[in-house]
FINUDO-430099 format. One line per field, with one value per residue (C-alpha): x, z, y; residue number from 1. Coordinates in Angstrom, 2 decimals, decimal comma, m for minus. Example, Ala and Ser with C-alpha at 12.3 -4.5 7.8 and 13.67 -1.06 7.14 Angstrom:
% FINUDO-430099
u <- 12,30;13,67 .
w <- 7,80;7,14 .
v <- m4,50;m1,06 .
num <- 1;2 .
END
This chain:
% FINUDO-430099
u <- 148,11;149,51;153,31;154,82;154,85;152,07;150,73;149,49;145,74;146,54;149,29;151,51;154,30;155,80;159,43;159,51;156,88;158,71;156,99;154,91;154,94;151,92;148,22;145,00;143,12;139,27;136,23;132,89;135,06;137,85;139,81;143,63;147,00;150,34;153,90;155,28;158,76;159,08;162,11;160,03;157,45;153,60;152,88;149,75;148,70;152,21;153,71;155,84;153,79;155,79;152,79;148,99;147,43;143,76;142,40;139,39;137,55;139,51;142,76;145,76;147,92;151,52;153,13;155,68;154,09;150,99;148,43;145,51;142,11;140,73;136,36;134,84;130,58;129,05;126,92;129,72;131,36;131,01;129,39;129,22;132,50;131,96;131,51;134,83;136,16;134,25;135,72;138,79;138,61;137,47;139,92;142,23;140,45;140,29;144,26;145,29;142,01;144,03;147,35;145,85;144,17;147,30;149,11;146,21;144,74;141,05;139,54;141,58;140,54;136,85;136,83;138,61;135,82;132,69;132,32;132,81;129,96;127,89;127,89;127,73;124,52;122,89;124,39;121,80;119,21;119,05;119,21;122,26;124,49;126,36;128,50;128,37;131,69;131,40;128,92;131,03;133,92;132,06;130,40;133,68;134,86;132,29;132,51;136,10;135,57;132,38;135,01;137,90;135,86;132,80;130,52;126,90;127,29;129,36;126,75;123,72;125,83;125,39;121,57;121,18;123,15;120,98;117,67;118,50;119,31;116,34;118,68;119,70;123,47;125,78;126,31;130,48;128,50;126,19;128,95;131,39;127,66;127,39;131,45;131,00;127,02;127,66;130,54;128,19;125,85;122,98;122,02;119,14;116,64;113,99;115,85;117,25;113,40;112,84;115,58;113,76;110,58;111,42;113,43;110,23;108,11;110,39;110,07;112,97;114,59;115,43;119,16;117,95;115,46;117,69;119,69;116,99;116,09;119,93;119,99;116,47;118,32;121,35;118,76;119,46;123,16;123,29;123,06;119,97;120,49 .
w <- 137,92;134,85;134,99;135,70;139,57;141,58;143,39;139,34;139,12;135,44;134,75;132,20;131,69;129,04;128,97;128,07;130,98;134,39;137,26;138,00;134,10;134,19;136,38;134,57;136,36;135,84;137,09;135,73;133,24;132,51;131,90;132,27;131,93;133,56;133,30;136,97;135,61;133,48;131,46;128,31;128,38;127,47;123,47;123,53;119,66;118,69;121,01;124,34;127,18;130,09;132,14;133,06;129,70;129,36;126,89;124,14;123,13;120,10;121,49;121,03;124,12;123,97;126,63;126,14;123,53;124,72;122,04;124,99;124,21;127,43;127,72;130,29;130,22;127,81;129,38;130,58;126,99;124,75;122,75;122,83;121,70;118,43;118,26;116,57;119,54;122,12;120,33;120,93;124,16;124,80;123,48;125,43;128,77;127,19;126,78;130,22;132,11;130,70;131,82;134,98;135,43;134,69;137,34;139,88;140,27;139,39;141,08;139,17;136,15;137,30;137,94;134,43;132,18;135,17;134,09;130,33;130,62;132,49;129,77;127,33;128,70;129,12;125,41;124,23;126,15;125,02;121,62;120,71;117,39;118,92;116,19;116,92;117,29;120,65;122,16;121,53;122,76;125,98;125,79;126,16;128,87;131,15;129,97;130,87;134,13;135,22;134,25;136,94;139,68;139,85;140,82;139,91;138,77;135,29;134,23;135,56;133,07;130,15;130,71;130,62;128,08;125,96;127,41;126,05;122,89;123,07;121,61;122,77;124,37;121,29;121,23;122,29;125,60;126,18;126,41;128,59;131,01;130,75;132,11;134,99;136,25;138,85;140,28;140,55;143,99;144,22;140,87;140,35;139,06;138,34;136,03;134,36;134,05;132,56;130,25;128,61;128,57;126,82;124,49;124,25;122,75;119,97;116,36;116,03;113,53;114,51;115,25;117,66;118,98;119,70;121,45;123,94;125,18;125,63;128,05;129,65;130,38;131,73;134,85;136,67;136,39;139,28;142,77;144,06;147,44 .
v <- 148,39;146,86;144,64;141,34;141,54;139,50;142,56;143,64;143,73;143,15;140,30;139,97;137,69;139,98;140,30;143,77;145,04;145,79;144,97;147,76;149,14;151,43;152,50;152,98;155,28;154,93;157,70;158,68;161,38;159,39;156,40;158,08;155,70;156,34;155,25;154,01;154,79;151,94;150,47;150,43;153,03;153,65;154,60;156,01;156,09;155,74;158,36;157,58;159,39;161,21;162,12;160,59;160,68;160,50;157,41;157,67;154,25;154,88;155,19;152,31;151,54;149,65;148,45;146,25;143,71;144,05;146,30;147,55;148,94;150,74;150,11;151,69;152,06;153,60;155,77;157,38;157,84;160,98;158,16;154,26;152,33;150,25;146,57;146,07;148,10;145,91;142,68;144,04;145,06;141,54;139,82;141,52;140,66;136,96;136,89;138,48;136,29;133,06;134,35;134,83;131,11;129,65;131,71;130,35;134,14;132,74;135,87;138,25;136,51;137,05;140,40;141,05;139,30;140,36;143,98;143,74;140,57;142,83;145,14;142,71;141,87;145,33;145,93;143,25;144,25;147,91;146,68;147,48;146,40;143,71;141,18;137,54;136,96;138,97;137,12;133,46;135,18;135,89;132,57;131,16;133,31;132,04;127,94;128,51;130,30;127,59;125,33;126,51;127,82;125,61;128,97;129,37;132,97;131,79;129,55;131,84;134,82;131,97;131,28;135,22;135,72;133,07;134,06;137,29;136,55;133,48;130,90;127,43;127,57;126,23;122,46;122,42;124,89;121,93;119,60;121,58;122,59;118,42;117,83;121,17;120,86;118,08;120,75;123,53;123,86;126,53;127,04;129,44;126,67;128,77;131,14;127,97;126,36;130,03;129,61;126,50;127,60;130,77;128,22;126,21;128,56;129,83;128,60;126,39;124,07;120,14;120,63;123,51;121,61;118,65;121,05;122,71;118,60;118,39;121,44;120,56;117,32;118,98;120,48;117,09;116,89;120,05;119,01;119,49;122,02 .
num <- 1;2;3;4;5;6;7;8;9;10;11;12;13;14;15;16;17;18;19;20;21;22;23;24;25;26;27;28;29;30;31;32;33;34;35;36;37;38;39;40;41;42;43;44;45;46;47;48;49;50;51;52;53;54;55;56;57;58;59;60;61;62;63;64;65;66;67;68;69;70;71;72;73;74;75;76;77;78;79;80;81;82;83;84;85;86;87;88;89;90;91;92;93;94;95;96;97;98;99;100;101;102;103;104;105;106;107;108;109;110;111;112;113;114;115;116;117;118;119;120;121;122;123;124;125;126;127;128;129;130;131;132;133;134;135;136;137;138;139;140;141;142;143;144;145;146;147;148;149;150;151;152;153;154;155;156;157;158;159;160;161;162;163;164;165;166;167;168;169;170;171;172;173;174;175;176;177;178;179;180;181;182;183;184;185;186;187;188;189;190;191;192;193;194;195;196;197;198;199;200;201;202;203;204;205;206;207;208;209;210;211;212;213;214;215;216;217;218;219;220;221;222;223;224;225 .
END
């Protein structure tokens, strides 16, 4: 449910949402949107909607001041949504994961950027055309969310992310990973040590290079179980 009251899955602090503004609907078919009877209304492409309306990839909601772009998995797409799309879609979940930190819902915040990472992930693993400016959006996502909730799970996303993509972590990430390690307790060590020896055996130049001893330095700043 998308509004401005605390029971929302999806928060907004938008003056023109009502409290319960609108329900996205999501199945293996579909992803369908529907107006709870708000003051405003849903435009779906440009047009007010007066019943559930199913949603394409391609497909531009309004509500209130908010300009929405609904993702759901690809393989469950007519076809996969473009990269520009997936920025989008991202920067969406970035806005409305903030909104959420600041109103203390941390776990609503992580289960907005979880899926869309997850994907993320399989995206580059497939192969798949994915811009840069995607993956530092993510990258982001899960400094901030180490950041706030001290879990394992953001920075083990990051070292998969990177393994992935068999690149050091970006030199503002290696600061932030040096402020948050000492926070965060049961850190999968062996998929870190993989991490670096992966980074270890690529052809790198000396500013990468300075940055892979950085992160194999940042292995003793977590607590050791």
């Amino acid at each position: 449910m998308f509004g401005r009251g605390e029971e929302c899955e999806l928060l907004t602090d938008d003056p023109l949402v009502s409290r319960q503004h609108a329900r996205f609907i999501v199945s293996e078919e579909a992803v369908m949107v529907e107006d709870l009877g708000s003051r405003n209304g849903v435009m779906v492409n440009g047009v007010k909607i007066s019943q559930v309306q199913v949603v394409k990839p391609d497909d531009r909601i309004r509500i209130g001041n908010q300009d929405l772009t609904v993702l759901k998995g690809c393989d469950t797409w007519d076809e996969a949504p473009a990269p520009t799309q997936r920025f989008d879609g991202l920067s969406i979940i970035a806005e409305l994961s903030e909104k959420a930190i600041a109103l203390g819902r941390i776990d609503e915040a992580e289960r907005l950027v979880e899926g869309p990472f997850v994907q993320l992930l399989q995206d580059l693993s497939s192969g798949r055309d994915t811009p840069a400016a995607l993956v530092v959006k993510a990258t982001n996502l899960a400094v901030r969310l180490a950041d706030v909730t001290s879990k394992r799970v953001w920075v083990e996303r990051l070292i998969q992310l990177y393994l992935t993509l068999k690149r050091p972590w970006p030199a503002d990430t290696i600061d932030a990973m040096y402020e948050t390690a000492r926070r965060v307790r049961g850190l999968n060590r062996a998929l870190f040590k993989a991490y670096v020896s992966e980074l270890q055996k690529v052809q790198l130049g000396p500013a990468d290079r300075f940055l892979v001893r950085r992160i194999e330095g940042l292995e003793r700043q977590f607590p050791i179980p």
